[in-house]
C-alpha positions in Angstrom: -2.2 -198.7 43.7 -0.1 -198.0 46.6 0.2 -202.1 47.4 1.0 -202.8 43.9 4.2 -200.3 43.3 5.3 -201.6 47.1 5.3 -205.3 45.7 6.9 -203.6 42.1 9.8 -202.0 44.6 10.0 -205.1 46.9 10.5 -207.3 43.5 12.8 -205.1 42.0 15.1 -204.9 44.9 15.3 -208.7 45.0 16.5 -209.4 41.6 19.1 -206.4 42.1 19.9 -208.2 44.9 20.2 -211.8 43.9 22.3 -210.9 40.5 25.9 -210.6 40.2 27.4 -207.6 38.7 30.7 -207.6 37.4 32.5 -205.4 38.8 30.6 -204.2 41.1 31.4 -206.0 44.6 34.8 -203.8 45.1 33.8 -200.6 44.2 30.1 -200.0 45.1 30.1 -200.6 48.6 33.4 -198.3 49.2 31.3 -195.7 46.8 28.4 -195.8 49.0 30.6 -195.8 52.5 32.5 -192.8 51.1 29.1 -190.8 50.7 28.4 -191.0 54.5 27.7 -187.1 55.6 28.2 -186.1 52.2 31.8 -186.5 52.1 33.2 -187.8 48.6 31.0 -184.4 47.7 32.6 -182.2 50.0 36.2 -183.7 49.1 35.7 -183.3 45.2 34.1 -179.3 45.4 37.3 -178.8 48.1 39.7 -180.0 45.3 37.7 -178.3 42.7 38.1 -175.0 44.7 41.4 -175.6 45.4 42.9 -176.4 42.2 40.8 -174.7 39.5 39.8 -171.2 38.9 37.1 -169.1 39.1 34.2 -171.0 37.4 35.2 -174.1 39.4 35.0 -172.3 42.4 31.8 -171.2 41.7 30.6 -174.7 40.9 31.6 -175.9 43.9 29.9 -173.4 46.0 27.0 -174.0 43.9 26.7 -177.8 44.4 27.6 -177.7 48.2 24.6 -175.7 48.3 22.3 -177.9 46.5 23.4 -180.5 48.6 22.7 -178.9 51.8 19.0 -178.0 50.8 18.6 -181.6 49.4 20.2 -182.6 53.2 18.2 -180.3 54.9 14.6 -181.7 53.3 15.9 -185.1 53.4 16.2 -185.3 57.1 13.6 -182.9 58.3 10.7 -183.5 55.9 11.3 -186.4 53.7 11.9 -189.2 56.8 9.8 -187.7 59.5 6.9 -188.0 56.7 7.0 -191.8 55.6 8.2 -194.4 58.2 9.9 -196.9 56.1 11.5 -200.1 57.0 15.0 -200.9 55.7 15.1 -204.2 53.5 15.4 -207.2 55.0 19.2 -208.3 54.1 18.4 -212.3 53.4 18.7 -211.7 49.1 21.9 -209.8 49.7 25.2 -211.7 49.8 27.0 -210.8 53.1 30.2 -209.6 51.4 27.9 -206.9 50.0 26.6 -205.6 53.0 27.7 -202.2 54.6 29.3 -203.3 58.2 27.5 -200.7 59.8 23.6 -200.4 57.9 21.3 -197.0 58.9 18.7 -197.4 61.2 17.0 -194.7 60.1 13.4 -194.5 57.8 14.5 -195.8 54.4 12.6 -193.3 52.2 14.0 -191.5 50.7 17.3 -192.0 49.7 20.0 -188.7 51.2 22.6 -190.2 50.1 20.8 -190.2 46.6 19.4 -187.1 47.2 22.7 -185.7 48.2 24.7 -187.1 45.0 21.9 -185.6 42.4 21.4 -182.5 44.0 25.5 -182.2 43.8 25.4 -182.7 40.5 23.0 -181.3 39.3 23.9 -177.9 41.0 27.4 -178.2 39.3 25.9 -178.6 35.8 23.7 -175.6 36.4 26.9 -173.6 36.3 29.0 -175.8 33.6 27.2 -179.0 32.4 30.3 -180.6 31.0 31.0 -180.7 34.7 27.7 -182.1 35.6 28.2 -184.7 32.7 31.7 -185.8 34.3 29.9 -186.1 37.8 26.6 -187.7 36.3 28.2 -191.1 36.1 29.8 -191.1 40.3 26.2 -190.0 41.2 24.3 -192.8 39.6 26.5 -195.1 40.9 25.9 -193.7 44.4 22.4 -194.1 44.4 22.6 -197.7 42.7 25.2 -198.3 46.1 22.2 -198.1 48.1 20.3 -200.9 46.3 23.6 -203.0 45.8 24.3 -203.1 49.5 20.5 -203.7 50.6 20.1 -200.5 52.7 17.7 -198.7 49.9 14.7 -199.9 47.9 15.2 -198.6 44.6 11.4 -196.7 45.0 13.5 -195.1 47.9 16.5 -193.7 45.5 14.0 -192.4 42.7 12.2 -190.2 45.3 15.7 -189.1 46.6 16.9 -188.4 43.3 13.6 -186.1 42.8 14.1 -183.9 45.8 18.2 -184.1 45.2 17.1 -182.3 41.6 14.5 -180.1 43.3 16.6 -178.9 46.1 19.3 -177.9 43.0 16.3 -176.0 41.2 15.1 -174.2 44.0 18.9 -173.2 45.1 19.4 -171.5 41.3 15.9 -170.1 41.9 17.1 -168.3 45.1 21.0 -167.9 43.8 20.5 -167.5 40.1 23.1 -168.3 37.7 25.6 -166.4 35.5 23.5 -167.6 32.4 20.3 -166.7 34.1 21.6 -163.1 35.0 23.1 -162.7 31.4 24.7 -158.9 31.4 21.9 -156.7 29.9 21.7 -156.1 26.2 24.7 -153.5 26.3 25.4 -151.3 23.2 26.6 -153.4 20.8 29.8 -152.0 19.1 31.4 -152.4 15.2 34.7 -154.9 15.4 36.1 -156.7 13.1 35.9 -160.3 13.0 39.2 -162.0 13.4 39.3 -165.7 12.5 41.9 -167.4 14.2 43.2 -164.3 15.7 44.5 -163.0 12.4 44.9 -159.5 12.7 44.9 -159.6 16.0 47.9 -157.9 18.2 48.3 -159.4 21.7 50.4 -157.7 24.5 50.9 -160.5 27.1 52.6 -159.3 30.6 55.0 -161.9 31.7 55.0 -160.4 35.2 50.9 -160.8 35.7 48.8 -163.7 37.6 50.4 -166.3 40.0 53.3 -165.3 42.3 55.2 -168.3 43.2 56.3 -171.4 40.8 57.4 -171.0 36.8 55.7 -168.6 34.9 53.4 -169.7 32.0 54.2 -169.9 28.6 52.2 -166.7 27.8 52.7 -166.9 24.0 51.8 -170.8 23.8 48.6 -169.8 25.8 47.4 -167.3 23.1 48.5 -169.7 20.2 46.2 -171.8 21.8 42.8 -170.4 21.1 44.3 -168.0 18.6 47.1 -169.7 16.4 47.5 -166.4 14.2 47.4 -163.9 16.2 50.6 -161.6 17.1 52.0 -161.8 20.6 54.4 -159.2 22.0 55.8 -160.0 25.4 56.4 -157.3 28.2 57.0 -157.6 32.1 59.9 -159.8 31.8 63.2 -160.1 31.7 64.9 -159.3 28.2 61.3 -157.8 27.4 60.0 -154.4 26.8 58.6 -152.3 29.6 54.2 -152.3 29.2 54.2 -148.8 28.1 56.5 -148.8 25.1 54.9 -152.7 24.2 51.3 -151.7 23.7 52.5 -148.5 21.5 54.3 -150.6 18.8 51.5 -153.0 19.3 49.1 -150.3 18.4 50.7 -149.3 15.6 51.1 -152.7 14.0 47.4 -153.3 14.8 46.5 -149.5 12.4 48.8 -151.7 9.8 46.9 -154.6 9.9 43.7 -153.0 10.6 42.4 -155.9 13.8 42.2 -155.6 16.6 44.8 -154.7 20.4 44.1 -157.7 22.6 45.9 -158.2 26.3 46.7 -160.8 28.3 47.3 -159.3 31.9 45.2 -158.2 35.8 43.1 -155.7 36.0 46.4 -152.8 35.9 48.0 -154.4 32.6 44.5 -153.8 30.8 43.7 -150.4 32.1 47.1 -149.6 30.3 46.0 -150.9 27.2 42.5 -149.5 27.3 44.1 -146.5 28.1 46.0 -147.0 24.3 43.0 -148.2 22.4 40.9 -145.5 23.8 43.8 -142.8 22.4 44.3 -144.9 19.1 40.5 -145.8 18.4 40.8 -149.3 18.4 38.7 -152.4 19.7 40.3 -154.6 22.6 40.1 -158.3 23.5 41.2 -158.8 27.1 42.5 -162.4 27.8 42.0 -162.9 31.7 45.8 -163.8 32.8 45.8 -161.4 36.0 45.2 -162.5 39.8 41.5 -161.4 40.4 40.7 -160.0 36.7 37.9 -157.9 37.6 36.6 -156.2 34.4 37.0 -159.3 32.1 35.0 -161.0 34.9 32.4 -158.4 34.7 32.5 -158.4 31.1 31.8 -162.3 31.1 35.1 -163.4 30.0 36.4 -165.8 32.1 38.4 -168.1 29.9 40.8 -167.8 27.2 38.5 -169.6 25.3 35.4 -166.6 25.5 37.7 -164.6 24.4 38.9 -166.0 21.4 35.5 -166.9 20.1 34.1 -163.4 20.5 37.6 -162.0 18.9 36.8 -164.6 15.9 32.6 -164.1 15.6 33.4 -160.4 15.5 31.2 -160.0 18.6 31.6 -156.5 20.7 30.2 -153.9 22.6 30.7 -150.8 24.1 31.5 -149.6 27.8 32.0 -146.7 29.7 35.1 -145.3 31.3 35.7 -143.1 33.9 38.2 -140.6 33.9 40.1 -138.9 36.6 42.5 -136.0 36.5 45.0 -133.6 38.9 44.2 -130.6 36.7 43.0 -128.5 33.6 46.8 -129.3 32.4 47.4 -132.9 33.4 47.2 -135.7 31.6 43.7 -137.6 32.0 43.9 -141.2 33.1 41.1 -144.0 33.2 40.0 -146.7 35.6 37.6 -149.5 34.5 37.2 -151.0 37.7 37.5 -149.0 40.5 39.1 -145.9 42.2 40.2 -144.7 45.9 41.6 -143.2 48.4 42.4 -142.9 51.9 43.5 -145.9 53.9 42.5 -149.0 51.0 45.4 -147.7 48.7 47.9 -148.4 51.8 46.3 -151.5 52.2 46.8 -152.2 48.7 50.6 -151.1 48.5 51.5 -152.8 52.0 49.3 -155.9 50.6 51.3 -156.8 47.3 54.6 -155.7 49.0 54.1 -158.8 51.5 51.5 -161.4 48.9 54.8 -162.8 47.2 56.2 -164.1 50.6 53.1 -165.1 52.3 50.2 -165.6 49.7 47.8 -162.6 48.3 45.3 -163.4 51.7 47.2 -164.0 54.5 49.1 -160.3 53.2 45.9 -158.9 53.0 45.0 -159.9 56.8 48.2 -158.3 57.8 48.1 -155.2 56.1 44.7 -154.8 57.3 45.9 -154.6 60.8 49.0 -152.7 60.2 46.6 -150.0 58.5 44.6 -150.1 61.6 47.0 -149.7 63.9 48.6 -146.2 62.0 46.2 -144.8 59.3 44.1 -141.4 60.5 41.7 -140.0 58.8 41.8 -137.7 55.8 40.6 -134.4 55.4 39.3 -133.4 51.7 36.3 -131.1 50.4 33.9 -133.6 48.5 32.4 -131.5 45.8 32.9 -128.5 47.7 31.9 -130.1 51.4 35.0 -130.5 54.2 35.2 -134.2 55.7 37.0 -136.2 57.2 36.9 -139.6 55.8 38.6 -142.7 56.2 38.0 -144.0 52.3 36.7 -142.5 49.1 35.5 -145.4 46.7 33.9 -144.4 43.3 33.4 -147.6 40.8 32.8 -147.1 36.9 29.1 -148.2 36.7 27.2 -149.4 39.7 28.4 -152.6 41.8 26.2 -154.7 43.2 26.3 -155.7 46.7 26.3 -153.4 49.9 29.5 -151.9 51.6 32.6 -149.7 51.0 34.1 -152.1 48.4 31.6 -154.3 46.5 32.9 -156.8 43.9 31.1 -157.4 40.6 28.8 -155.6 38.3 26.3 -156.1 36.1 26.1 -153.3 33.8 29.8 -151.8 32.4 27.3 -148.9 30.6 25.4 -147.4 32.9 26.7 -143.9 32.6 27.2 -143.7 36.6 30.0 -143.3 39.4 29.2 -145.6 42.2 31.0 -143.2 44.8 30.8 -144.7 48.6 32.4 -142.6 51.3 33.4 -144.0 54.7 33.3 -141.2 57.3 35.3 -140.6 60.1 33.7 -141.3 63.1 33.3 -143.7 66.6 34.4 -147.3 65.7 34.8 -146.4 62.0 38.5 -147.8 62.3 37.4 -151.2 63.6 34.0 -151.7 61.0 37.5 -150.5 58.3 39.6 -153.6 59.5 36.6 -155.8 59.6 35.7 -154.8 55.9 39.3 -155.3 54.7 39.4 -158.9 56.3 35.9 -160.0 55.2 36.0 -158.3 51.8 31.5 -158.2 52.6 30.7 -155.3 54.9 27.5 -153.7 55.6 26.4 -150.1 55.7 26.4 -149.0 58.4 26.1 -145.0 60.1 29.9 -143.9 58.7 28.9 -145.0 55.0 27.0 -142.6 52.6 27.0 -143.8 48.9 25.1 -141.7 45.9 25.4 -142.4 42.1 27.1 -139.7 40.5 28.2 -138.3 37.0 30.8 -136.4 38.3 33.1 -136.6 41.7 35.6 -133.8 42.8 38.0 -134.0 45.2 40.0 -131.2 46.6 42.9 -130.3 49.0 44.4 -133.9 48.8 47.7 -133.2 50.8 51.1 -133.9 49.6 51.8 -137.3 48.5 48.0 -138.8 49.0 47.6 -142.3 47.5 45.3 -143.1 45.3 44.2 -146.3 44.4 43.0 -147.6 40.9 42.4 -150.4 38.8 45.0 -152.3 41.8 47.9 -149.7 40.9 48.5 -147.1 43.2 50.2 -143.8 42.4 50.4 -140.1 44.7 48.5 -137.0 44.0 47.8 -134.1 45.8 45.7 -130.9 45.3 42.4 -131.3 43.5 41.4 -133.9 41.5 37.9 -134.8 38.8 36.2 -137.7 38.1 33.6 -138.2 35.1 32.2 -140.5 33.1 32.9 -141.1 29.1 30.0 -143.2 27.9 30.6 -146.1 25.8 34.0 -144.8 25.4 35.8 -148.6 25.2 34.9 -150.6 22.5 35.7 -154.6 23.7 34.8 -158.1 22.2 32.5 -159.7 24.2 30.1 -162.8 22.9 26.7 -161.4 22.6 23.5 -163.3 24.3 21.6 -165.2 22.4 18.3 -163.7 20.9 
């Protein structure tokens, strides 16, 4: 059996080799030449990362990944196992030929291997994407045959481990389809068909920093031609305040729905109003990071307008903080803090319009470093000293004093994570604020909590929330308000 698909490959190769195909002499063996190391990957998931958003980057990641295992088992199991001889060159015309063939095993293919598993670990996260790519990958591994380096017996055993090496990568790093959020409380909202009803506040002033500022109305006209857009942030424009008001009123008229278009500050505002009024909200993810439509599993325009149109919601929990029995209460969806991240924070977007959101983010680390001290609060009735507070609505996932995503927006709990004063505390601080990933460590004590207070806050204390930051002092509360926030969301399938 084993001679007979050896003569099948041997016989196959040849007549690949010996026909002309048009087209094919130009472009193939630059193709193949430009996969060497994995490169034309590498350069299209740098672009990808570059230029698109956060899905893009995601599939990049994903597919440099998959590409690395499938590199990985190429060269340390799937040579080192079978000792095969390249093809002998004699039925390949010369202009054909790659000027400088591998002398390595010719089983199995990596370049083939590297090409599938690339593509495939993109269409794992959007298979459009994997589609588009599916074409550049096939005519990789065909390269090989084209030029003579590969039999084809040598490109369908790389294609198999390529696919593998992207099956085992989502077993290890599942995807966002695979961990859909859990089956939330699902919420009454009524379905809007092409946004009709619908009442969008749009901040001019939110997402990118530098270059013209998007046409925010023609972007919700886009996935939702009837809805309502009021503009706010801008010049000639209302300030956010008064625009989500009037825009909740004209929503009780028309009895829809309050959507936003904004970062994470521009839609604790208008939670804040929908909450008060009693009214569902789309969130449109126009904002720099956009946190809780992240969360949520909105990342596109798009998401949102189907779920605004289906009628599909649910509801999530807020947290509430206030100063006193006789202040106002206010909300965050994301997170909450204080100590030296709200500095950060202020000192950060003060310099991010100059120098780009990261490298400001590198500076004000170090500038917090070199002149914050440590604060002194009771924590529910305990005196520290502490160099950050962090509470999130519902439980992030991750380890450290400022974890990024959730999976659950209804959990009922305060993720509270204290960073204590303490012997290096101020360096593992800096090194948390430039890596955005740190580890627990002796100064960190976190605890899942309905409730938080905070007292003695001196005069003037930042506190950070939702990325706005504002000064309080005395004594302040944090609870929960369960399934408080009703918000469209598409629904998992059943």
């Amino acid at each position: 059996m084993r001679t007979l698909l050896t003569t099948l490959d041997r016989r196959l190769f040849d007549r690949i080799a010996s026909r002309e195909w048009p087209g094919a002499q130009r472009t193939l063996p630059r193709l193949s030449r430009s996969a060497n190391h994995g490169l034309l990957w590498f350069g299209i998931a740098a672009g990808a990362a570059a230029l698109g958003g956060r899905p893009a980057r995601r599939a990049a990641l994903r597919g440099v990944a998959s590409l690395a295992a499938a590199s990985a088992t190429v060269n340390t199991l799937g040579k080192r196992s079978v000792r095969r001889r390249r093809p002998l060159l004699d039925p390949v015309p010369v202009i054909r030929q790659l000027s400088r063939p591998p002398i390595t095993s010719s089983f199995p293919s990596g370049h083939t291997a590297s090409a599938v598993a690339f593509a495939t670990g993109v269409a794992f996260e959007n298979k459009w994407w994997g589609l588009a790519l599916a074409p550049v990958a096939a005519s990789v591994a065909f390269s090989r045959v084209y030029t003579g380096v590969h039999y084809p017996g040598d490109v369908l055993a790389g294609a198999a481990l390529g696919a593998g090496a992207a099956f085992a990568v989502r077993g290890l790093a599942p995807t966002r389809a695979q961990l859909a959020p859990p089956a939330r409380p699902r919420a009454a909202a009524p379905a809007l068909p092409g946004g009709r009803g619908l009442v969008v506040v749009a901040n001019h002033g939110s997402g990118q920093r530098t270059g013209p500022r998007p046409d925010r109305a023609q972007e919700v006209h886009g996935v939702l031609p009837d809805a309502e857009v009021v503009m706010c942030g801008g010049p000639d424009t209302q300030p956010l305040g008064e625009a989500l008001a009037e825009a909740a009123e004209r929503v009780r008229q028309l009895g829809g729905a309050l959507g936003v278009l904004g970062g994470d500050g521009t839609v604790n505002a208008a939670a804040t109003v929908a909450v008060r009024h009693g009214l569902p909200l789309a969130v449109l993810p126009g904002g720099t990071h956009n946190h809780f439509a992240y969360d949520l599993g909105i990342e596109t325009y798009a998401e949102a307008a189907r779920a605004v149109e289906s009628g599909e919601a649910v509801a999530v929990d807020l947290a509430r903080f206030r100063a006193g029995p006789h202040r106002e209460a206010r909300y965050f969806l994301n997170t909450f803090s204080i100590g030296a991240y709200p500095e950060l924070v202020r000192i950060r977007e003060e310099w991010a319009g100059r120098i780009g959101a990261w490298p400001a983010g590198v500076l004000a680390a170090w500038e917090v470093l070199r002149t914050a001290e440590p604060l002194t609060v009771h924590i529910n009735g305990r005196r520290r000293a502490v160099w950050l507070v962090f509470a999130g609505n519902c439980q992030y996932r991750g380890l450290g004093l400022a974890p990024v995503r959730r999976h659950d927006l209804a959990d009922g709990v305060l993720d509270v994570r204290v960073v204590h004063g303490g012997r290096l505390a101020r360096t593992r601080l800096l090194a948390a604020a430039l890596t955005g990933t740190p580890r627990s460590s002796p100064v960190l004590r976190e605890a899942r909590l309905r409730s938080l207070r905070i007292d003695d806050l001196p005069d003037g204390t930042d506190v950070a929330f939702d990325g706005e930051v504002a000064a309080f002092q005395g004594g302040l509360t944090l609870k929960k308000e369960n399934e408080a926030l009703t918000v469209y969301r598409l629904l998992p399938e059943s």
